[in-house]
TIVO-2410 file (N, C-alpha, C; in nm, 3 decimals):
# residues 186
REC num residu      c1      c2      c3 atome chaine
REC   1      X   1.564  -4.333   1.835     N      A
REC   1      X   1.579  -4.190   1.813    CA      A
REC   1      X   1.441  -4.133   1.774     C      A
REC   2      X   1.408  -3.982   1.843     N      A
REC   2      X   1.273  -3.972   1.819    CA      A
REC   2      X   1.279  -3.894   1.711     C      A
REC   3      X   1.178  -3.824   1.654     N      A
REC   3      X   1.129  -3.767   1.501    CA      A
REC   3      X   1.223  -3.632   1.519     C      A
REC   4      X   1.192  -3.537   1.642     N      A
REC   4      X   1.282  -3.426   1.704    CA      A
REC   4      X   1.406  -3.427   1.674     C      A
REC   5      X   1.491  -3.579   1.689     N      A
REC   5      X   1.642  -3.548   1.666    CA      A
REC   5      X   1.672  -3.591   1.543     C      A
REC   6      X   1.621  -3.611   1.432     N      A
REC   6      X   1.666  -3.624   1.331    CA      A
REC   6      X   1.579  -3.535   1.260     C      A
REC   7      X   1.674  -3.402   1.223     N      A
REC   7      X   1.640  -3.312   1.193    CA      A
REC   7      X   1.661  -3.302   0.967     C      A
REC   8      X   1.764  -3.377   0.985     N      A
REC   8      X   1.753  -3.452   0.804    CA      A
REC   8      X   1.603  -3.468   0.806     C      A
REC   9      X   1.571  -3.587   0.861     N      A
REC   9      X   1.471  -3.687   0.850    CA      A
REC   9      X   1.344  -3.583   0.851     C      A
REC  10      X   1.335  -3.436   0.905     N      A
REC  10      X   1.242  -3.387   0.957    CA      A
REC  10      X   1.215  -3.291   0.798     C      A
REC  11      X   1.317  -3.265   0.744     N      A
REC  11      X   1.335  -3.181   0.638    CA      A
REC  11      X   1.300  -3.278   0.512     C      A
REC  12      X   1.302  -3.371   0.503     N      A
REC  12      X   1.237  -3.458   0.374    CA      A
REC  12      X   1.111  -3.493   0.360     C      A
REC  13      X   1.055  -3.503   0.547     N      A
REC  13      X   0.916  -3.506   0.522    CA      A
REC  13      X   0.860  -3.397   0.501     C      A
REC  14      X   0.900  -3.302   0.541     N      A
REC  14      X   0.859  -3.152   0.524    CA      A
REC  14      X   0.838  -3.133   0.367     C      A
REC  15      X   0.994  -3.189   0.308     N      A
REC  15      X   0.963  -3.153   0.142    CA      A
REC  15      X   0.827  -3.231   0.109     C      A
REC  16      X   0.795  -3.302   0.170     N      A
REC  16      X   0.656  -3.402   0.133    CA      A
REC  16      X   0.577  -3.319   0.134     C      A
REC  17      X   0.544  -3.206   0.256     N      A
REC  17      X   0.435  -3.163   0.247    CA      A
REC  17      X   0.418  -3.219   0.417     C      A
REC  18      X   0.476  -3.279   0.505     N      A
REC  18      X   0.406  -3.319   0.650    CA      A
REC  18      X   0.420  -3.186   0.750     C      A
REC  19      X   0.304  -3.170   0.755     N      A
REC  19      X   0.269  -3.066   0.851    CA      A
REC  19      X   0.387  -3.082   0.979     C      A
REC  20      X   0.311  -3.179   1.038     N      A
REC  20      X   0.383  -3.212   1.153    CA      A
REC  20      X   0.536  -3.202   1.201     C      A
REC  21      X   0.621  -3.233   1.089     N      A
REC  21      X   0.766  -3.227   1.098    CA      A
REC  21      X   0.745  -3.062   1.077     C      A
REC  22      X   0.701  -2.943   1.014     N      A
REC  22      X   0.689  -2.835   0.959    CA      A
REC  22      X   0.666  -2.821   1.144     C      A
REC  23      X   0.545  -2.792   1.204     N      A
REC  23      X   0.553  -2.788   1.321    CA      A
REC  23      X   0.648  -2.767   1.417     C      A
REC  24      X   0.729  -2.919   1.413     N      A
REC  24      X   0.848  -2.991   1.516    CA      A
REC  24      X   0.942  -2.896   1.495     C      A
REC  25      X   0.940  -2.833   1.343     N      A
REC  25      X   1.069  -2.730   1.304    CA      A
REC  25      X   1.023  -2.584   1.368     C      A
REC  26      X   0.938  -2.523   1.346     N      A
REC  26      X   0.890  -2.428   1.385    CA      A
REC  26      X   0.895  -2.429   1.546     C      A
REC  27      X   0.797  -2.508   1.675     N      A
REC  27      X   0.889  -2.514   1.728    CA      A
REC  27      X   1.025  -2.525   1.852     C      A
REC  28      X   1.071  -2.528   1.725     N      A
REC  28      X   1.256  -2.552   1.777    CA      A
REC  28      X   1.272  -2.419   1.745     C      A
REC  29      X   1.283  -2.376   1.659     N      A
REC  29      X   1.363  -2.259   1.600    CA      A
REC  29      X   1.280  -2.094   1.599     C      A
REC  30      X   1.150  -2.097   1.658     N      A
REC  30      X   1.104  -1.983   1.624    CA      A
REC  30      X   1.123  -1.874   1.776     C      A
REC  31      X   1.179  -1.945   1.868     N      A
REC  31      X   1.230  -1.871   1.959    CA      A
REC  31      X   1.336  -1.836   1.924     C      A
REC  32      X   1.440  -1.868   1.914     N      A
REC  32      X   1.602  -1.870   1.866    CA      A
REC  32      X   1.578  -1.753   1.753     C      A
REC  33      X   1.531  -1.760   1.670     N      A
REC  33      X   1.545  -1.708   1.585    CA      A
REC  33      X   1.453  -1.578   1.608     C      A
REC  34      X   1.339  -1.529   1.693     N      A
REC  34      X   1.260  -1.433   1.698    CA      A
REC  34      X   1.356  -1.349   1.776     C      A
REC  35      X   1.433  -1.430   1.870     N      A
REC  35      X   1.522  -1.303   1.985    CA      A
REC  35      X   1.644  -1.259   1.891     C      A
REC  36      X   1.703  -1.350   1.809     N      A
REC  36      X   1.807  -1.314   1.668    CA      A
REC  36      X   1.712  -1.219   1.604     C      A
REC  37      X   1.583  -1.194   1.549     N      A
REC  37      X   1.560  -1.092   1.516    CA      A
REC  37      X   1.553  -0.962   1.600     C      A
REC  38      X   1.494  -0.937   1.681     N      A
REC  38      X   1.451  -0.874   1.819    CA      A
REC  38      X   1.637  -0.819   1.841     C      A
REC  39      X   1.705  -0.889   1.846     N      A
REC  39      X   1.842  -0.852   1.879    CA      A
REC  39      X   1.900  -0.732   1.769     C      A
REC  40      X   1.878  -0.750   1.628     N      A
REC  40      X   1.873  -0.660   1.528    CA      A
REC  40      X   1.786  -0.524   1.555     C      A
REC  41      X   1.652  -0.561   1.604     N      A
REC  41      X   1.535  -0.458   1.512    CA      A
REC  41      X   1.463  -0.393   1.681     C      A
REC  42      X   1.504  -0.488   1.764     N      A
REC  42      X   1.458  -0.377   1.914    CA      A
REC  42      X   1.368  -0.384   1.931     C      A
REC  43      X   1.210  -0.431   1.838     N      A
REC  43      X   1.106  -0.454   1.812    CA      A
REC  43      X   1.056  -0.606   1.817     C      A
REC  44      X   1.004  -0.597   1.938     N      A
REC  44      X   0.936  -0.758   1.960    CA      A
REC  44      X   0.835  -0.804   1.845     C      A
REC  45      X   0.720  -0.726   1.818     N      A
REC  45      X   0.622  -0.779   1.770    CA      A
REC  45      X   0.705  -0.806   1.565     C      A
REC  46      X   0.757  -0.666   1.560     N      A
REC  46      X   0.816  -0.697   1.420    CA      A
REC  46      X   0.905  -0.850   1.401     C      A
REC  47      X   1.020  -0.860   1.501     N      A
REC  47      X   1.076  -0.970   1.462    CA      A
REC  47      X   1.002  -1.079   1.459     C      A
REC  48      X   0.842  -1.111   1.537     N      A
REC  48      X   0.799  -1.186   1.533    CA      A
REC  48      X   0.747  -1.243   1.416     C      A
REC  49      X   0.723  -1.111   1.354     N      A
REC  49      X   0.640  -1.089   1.246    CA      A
REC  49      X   0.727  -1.163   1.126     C      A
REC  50      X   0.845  -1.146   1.088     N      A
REC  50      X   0.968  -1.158   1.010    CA      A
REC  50      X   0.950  -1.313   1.035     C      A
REC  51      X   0.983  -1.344   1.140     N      A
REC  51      X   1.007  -1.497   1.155    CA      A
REC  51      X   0.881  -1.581   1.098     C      A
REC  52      X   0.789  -1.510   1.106     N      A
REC  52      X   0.654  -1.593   1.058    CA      A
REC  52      X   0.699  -1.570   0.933     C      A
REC  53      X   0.741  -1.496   0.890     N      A
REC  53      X   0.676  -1.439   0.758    CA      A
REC  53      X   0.832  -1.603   0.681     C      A
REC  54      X   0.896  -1.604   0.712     N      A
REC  54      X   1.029  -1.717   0.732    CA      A
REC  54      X   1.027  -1.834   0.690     C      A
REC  55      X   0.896  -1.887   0.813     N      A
REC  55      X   0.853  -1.988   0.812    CA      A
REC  55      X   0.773  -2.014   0.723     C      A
REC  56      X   0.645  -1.904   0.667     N      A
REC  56      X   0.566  -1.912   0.532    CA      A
REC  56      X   0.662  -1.946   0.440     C      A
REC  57      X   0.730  -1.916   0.417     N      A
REC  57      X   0.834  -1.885   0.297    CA      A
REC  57      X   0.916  -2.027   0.287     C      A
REC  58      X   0.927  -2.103   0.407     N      A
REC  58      X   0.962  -2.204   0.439    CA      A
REC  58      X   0.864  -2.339   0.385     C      A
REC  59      X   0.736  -2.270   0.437     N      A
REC  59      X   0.596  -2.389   0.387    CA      A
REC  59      X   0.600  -2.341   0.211     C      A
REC  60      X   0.640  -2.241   0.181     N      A
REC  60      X   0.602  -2.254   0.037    CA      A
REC  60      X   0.688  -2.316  -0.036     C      A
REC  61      X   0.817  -2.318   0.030     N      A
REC  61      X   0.981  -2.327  -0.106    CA      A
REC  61      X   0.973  -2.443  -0.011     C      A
REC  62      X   0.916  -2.567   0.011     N      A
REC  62      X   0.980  -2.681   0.114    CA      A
REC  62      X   0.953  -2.829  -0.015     C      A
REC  63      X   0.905  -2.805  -0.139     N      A
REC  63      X   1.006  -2.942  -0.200    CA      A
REC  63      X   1.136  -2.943  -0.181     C      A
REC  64      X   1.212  -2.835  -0.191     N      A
REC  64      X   1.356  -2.890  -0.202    CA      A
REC  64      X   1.447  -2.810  -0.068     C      A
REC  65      X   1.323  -2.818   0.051     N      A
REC  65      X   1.419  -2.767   0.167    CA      A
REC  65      X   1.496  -2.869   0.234     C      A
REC  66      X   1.489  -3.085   0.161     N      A
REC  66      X   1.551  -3.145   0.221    CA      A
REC  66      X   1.732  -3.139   0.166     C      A
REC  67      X   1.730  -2.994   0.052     N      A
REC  67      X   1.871  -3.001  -0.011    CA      A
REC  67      X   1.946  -2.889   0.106     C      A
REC  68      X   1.900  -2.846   0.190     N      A
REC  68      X   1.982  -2.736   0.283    CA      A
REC  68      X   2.073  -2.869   0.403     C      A
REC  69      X   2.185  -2.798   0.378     N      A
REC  69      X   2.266  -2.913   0.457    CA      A
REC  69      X   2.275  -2.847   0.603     C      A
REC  70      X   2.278  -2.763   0.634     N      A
REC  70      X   2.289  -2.692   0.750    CA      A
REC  70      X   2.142  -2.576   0.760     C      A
REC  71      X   2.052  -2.676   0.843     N      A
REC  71      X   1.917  -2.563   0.824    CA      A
REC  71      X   1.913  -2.473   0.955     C      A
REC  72      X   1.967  -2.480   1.096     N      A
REC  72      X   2.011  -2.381   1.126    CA      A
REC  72      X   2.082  -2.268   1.102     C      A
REC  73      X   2.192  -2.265   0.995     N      A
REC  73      X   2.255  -2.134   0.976    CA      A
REC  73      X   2.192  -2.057   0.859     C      A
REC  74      X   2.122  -2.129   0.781     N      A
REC  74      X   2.021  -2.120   0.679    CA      A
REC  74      X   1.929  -2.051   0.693     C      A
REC  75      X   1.822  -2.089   0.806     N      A
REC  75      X   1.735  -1.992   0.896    CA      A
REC  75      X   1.802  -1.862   0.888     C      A
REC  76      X   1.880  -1.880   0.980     N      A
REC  76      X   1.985  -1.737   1.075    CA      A
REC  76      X   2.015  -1.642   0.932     C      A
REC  77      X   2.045  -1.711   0.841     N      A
REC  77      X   2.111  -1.631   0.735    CA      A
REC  77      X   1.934  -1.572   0.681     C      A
REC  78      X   1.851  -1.610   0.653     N      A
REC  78      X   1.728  -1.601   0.628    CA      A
REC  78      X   1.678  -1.480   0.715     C      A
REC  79      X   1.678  -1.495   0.829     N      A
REC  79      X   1.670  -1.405   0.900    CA      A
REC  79      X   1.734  -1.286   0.918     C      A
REC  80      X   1.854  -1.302   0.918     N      A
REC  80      X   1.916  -1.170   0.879    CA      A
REC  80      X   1.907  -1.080   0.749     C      A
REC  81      X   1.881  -1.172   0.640     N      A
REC  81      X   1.854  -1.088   0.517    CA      A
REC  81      X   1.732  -1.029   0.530     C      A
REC  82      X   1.621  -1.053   0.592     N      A
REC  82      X   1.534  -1.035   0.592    CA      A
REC  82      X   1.513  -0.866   0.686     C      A
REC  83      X   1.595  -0.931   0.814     N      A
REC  83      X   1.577  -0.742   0.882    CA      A
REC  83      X   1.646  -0.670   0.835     C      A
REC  84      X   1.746  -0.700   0.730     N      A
REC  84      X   1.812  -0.610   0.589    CA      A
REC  84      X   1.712  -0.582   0.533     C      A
REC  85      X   1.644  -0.633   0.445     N      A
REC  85      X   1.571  -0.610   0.384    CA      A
REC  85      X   1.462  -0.499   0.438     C      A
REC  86      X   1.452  -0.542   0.551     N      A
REC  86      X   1.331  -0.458   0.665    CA      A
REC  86      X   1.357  -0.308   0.687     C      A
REC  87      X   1.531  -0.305   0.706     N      A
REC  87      X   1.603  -0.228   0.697    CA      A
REC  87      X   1.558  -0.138   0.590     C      A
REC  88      X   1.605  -0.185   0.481     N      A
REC  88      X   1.640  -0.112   0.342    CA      A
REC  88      X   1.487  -0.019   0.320     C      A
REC  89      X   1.399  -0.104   0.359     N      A
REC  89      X   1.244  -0.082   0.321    CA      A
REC  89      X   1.184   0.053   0.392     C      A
REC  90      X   1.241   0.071   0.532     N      A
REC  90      X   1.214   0.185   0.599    CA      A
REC  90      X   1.323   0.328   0.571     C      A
REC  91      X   1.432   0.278   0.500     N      A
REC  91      X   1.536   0.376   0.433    CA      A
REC  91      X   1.434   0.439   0.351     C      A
REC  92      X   1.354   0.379   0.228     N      A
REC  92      X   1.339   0.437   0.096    CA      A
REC  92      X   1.153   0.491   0.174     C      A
REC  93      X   1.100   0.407   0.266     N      A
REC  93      X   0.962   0.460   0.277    CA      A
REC  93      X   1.005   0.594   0.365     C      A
REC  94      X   1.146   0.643   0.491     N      A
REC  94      X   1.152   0.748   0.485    CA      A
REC  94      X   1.202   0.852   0.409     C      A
REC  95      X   1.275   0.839   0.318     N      A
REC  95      X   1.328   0.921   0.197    CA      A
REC  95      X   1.194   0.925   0.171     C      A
REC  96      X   1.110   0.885   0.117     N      A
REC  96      X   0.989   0.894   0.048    CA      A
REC  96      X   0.916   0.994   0.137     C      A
REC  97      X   0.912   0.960   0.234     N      A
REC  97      X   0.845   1.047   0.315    CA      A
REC  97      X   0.849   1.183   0.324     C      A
REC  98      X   1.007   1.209   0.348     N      A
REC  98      X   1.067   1.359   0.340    CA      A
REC  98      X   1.032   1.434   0.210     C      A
REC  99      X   1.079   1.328   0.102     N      A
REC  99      X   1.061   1.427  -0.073    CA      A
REC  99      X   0.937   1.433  -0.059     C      A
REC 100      X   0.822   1.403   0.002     N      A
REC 100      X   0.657   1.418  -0.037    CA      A
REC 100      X   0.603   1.538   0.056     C      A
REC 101      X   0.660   1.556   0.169     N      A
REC 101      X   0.642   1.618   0.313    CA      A
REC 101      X   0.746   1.721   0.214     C      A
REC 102      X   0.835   1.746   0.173     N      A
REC 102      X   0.905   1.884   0.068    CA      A
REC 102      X   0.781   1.896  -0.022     C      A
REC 103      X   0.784   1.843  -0.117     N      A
REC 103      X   0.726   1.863  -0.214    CA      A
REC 103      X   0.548   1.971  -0.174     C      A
REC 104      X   0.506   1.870  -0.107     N      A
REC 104      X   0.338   1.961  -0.038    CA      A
REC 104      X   0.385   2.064   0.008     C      A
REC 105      X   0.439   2.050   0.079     N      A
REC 105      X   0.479   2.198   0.147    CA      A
REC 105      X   0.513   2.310   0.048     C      A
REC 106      X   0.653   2.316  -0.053     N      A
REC 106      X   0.646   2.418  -0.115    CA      A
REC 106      X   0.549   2.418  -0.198     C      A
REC 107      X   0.429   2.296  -0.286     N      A
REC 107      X   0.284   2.312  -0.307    CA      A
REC 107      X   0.225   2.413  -0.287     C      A
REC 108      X   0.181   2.431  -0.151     N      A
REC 108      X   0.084   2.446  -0.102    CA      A
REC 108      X   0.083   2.570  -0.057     C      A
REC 109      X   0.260   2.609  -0.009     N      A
REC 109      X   0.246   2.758   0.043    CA      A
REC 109      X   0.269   2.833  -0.167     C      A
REC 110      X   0.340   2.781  -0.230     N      A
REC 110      X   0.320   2.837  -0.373    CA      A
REC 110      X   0.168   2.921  -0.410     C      A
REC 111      X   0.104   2.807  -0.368     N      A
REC 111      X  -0.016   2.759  -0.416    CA      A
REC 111      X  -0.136   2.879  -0.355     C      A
REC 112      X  -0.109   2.894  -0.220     N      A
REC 112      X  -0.179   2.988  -0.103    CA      A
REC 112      X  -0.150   3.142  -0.132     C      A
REC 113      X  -0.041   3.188  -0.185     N      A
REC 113      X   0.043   3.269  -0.238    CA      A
REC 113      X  -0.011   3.291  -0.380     C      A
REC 114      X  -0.061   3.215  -0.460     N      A
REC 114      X  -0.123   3.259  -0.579    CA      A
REC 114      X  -0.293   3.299  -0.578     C      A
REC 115      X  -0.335   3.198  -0.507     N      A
REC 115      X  -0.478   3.216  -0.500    CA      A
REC 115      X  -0.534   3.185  -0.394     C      A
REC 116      X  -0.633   3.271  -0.338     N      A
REC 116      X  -0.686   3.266  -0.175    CA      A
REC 116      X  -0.867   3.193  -0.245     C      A
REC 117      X  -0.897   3.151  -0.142     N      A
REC 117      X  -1.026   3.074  -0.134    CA      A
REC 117      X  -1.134   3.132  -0.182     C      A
REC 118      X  -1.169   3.222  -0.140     N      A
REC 118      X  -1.279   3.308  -0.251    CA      A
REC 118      X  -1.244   3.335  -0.455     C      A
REC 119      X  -1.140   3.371  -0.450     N      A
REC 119      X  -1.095   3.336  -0.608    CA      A
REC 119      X  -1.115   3.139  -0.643     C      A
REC 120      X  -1.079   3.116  -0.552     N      A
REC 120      X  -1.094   2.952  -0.594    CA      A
REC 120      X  -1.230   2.936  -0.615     C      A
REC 121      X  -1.306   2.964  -0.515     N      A
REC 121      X  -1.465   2.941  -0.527    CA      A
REC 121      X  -1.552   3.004  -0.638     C      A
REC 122      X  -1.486   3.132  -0.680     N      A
REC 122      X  -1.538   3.183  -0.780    CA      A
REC 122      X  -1.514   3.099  -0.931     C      A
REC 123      X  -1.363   3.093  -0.929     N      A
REC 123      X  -1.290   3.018  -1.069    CA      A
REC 123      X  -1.397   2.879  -1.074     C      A
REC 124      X  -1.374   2.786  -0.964     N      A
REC 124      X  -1.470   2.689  -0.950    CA      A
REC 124      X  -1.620   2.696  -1.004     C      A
REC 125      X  -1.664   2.806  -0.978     N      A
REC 125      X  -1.816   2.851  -1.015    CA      A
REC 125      X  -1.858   2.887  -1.157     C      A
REC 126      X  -1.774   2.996  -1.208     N      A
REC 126      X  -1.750   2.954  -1.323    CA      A
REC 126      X  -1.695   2.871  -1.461     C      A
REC 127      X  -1.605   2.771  -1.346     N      A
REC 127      X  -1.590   2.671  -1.485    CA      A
REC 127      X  -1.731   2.568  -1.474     C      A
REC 128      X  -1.788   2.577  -1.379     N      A
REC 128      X  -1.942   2.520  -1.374    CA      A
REC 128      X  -2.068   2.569  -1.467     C      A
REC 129      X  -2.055   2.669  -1.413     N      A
REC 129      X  -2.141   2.728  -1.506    CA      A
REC 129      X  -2.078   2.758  -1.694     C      A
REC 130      X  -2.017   2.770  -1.732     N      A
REC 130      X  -1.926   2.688  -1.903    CA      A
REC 130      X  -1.942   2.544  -1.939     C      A
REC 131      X  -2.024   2.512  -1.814     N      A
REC 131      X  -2.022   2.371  -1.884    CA      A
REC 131      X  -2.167   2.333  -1.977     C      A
REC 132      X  -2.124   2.243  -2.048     N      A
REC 132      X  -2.247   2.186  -2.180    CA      A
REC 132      X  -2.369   2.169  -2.061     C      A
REC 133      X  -2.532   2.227  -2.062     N      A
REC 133      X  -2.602   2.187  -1.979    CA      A
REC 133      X  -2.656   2.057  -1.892     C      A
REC 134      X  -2.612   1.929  -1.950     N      A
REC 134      X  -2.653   1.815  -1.911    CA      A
REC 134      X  -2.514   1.763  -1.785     C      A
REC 135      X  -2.385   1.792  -1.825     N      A
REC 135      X  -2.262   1.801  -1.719    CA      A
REC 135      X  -2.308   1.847  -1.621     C      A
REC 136      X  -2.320   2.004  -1.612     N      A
REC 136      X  -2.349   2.106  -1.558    CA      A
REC 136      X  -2.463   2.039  -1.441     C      A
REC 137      X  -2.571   2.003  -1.495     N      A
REC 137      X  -2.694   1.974  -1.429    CA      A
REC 137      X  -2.632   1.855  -1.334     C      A
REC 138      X  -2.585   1.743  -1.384     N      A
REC 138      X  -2.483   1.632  -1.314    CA      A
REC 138      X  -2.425   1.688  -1.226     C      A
REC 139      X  -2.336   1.744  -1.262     N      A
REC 139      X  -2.237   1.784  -1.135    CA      A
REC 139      X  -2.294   1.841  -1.033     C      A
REC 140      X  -2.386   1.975  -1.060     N      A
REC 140      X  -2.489   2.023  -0.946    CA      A
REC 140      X  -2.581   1.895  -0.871     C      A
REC 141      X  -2.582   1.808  -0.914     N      A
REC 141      X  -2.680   1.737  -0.867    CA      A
REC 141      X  -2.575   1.624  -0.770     C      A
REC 142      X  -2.479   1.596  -0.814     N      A
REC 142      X  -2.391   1.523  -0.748    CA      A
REC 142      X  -2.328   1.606  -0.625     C      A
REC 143      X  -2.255   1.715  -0.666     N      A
REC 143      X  -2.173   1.781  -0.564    CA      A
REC 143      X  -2.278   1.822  -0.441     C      A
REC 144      X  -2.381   1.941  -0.522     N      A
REC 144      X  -2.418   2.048  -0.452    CA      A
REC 144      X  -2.549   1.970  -0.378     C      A
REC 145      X  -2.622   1.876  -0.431     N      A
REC 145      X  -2.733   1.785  -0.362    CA      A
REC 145      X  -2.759   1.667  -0.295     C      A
REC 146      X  -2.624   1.604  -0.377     N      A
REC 146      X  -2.530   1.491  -0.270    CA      A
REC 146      X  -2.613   1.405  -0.317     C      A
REC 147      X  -2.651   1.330  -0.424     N      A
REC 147      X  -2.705   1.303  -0.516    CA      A
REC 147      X  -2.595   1.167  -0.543     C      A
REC 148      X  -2.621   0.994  -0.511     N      A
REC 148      X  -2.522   0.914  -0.556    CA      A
REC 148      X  -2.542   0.900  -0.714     C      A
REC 149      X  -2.453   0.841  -0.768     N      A
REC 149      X  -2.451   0.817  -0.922    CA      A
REC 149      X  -2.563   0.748  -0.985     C      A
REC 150      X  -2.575   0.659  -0.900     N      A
REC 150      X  -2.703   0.598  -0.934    CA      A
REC 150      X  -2.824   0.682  -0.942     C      A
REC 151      X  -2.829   0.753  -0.799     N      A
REC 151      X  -3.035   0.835  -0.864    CA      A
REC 151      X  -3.012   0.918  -0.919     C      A
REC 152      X  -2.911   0.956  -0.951     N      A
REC 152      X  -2.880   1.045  -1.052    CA      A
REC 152      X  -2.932   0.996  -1.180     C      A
REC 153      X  -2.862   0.894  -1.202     N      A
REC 153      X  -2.867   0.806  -1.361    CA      A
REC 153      X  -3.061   0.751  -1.320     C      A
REC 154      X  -3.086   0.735  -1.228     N      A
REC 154      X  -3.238   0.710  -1.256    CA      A
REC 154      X  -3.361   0.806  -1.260     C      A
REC 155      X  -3.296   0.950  -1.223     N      A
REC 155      X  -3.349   1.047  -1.222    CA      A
REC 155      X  -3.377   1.164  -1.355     C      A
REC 156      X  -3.223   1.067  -1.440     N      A
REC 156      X  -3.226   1.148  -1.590    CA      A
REC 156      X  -3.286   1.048  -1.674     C      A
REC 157      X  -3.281   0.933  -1.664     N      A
REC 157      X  -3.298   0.836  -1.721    CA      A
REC 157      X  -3.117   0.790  -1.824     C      A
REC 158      X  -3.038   0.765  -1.790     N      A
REC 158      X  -2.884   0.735  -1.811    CA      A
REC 158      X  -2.832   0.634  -1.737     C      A
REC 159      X  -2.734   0.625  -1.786     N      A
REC 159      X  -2.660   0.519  -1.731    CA      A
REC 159      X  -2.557   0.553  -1.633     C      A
REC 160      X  -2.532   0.467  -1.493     N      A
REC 160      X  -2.469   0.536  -1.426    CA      A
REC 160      X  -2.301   0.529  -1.443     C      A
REC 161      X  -2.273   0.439  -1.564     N      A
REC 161      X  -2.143   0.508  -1.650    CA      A
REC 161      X  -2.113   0.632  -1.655     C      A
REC 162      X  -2.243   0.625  -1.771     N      A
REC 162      X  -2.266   0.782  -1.832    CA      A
REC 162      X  -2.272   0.881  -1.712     C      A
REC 163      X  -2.299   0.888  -1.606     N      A
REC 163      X  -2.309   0.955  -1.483    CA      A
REC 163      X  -2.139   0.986  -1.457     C      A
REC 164      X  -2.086   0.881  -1.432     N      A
REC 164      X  -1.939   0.857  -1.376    CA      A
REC 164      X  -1.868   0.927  -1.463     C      A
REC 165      X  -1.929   0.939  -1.601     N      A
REC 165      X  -1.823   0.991  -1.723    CA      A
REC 165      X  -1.828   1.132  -1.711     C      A
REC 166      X  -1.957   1.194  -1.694     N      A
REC 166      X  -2.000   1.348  -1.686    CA      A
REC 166      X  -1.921   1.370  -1.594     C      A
REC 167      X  -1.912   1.352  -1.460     N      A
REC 167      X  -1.834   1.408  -1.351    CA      A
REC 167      X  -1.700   1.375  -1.325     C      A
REC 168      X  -1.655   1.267  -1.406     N      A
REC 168      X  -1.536   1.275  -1.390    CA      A
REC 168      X  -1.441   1.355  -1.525     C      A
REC 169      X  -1.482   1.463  -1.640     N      A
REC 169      X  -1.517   1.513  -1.734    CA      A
REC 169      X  -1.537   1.646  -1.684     C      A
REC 170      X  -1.622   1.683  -1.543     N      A
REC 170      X  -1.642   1.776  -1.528    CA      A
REC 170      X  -1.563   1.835  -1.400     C      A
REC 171      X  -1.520   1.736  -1.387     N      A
REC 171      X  -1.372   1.727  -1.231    CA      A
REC 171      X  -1.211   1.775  -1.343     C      A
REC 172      X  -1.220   1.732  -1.415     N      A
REC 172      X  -1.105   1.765  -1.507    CA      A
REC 172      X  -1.122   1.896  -1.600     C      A
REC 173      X  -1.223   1.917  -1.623     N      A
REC 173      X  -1.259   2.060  -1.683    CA      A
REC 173      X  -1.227   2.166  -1.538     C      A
REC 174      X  -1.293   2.195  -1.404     N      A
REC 174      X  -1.221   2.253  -1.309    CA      A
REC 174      X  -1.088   2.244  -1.313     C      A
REC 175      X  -0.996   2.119  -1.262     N      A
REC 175      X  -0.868   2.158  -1.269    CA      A
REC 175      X  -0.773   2.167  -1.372     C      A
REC 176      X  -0.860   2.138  -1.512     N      A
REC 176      X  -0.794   2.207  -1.568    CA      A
REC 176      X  -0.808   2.404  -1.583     C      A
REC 177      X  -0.911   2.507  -1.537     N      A
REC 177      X  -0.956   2.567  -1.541    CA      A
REC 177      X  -0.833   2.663  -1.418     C      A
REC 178      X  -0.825   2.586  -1.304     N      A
REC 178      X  -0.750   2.635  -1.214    CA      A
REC 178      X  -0.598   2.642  -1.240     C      A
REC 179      X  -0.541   2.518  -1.304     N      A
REC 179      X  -0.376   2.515  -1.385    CA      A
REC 179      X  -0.402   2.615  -1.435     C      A
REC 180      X  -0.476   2.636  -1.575     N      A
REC 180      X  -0.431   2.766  -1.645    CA      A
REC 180      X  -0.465   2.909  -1.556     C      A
REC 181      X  -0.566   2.952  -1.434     N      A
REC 181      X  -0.529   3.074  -1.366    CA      A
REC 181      X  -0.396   3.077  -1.279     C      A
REC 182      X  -0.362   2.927  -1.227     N      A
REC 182      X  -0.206   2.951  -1.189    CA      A
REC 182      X  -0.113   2.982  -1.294     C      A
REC 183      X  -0.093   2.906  -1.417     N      A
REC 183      X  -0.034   3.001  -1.455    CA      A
REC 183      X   0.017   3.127  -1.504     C      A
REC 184      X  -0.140   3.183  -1.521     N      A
REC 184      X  -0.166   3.365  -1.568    CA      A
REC 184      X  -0.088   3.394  -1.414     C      A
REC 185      X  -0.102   3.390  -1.306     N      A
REC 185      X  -0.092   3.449  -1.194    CA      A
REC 185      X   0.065   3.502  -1.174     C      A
REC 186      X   0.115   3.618  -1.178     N      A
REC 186      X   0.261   3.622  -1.129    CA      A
REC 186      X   0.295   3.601  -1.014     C      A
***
């Protein structure tokens, strides 16, 4: 009897760690089981994808894959939870999608409706100019001169922490500057 038909025998060396029987299993079963996915999901390359992903999962949990008494229906069941799972995953990433695609939208037209681009640029300008002079000088030098953090910090003599801290300090002073004209705004 060769190594192929004793499929026990193939699953204990596997728990060992032998590639080869891991192989002999793979395959046997990664056709069978890619068109069992493909039959679910309609999608060639995904079920392919699933079944690999199966078989990893197989090389990782395989000390004690010589305790599965039936490793064909085992697979199959594996596989099916899995384009459930695949399932479930594209349920909540499109719900997600829709509440975010709502959400921007009434954002943005709210948002367009309170304040047009020249008020922004102005509000912007002056929370710049309110700022402590050494921010102030940072941020102009970062935004408006395109200035990285670094020659910045070697140009004041600072650290380019201290750089990172000013502008990110002076990014939060703007929006906070813009929240409070949205909310004056009727």
């Amino acid at each position: 009897m060769s190594k192929e038909d004793n499929e026990n025998s193939l699953l204990k060396e596997l728990s060992c760690g032998d590639v080869e029987s891991f192989n002999i299993l793979y395959r046997k079963y990664m056709p069978k089981l890619s068109c069992f996915a493909y039959q679910l999901l309609k999608d060639r390359q995904k079920a392919e994808d699933i079944v690999h992903d199966i078989f990893v999962k197989i090389w990782e949990k395989r000390a004690n894959i010589y305790k599965v008494s039936n490793f064909n229906n085992y697979l199959f069941q594996m596989t099916k939870f899995a384009v459930y799972d695949y399932f479930d995953h594209q349920i909540l990433e499109d719900q997600y999608s829709i509440t975010l695609n709502k959400n921007e939208g009434s954002c943005s037209c709210d948002f367009e409706e309170k304040i047009d681009t020249d008020e922004l640029y102005h509000l912007i300008s002056i929370s710049i100019e309110n700022m402590a002079p050494q921010r102030k000088k940072i941020f102009k030098m970062s935004r408006y001169s395109g200035m990285s953090n670094k020659k910045i910090a070697e140009s004041l003599g600072l650290s380019v922490k201290t750089i990172e801290n000013h502008i990110g300090q002076a990014l939060k002073d703007i929006r906070k500057a813009i929240v409070n004209m949205m909310l004056f705004i009727p």
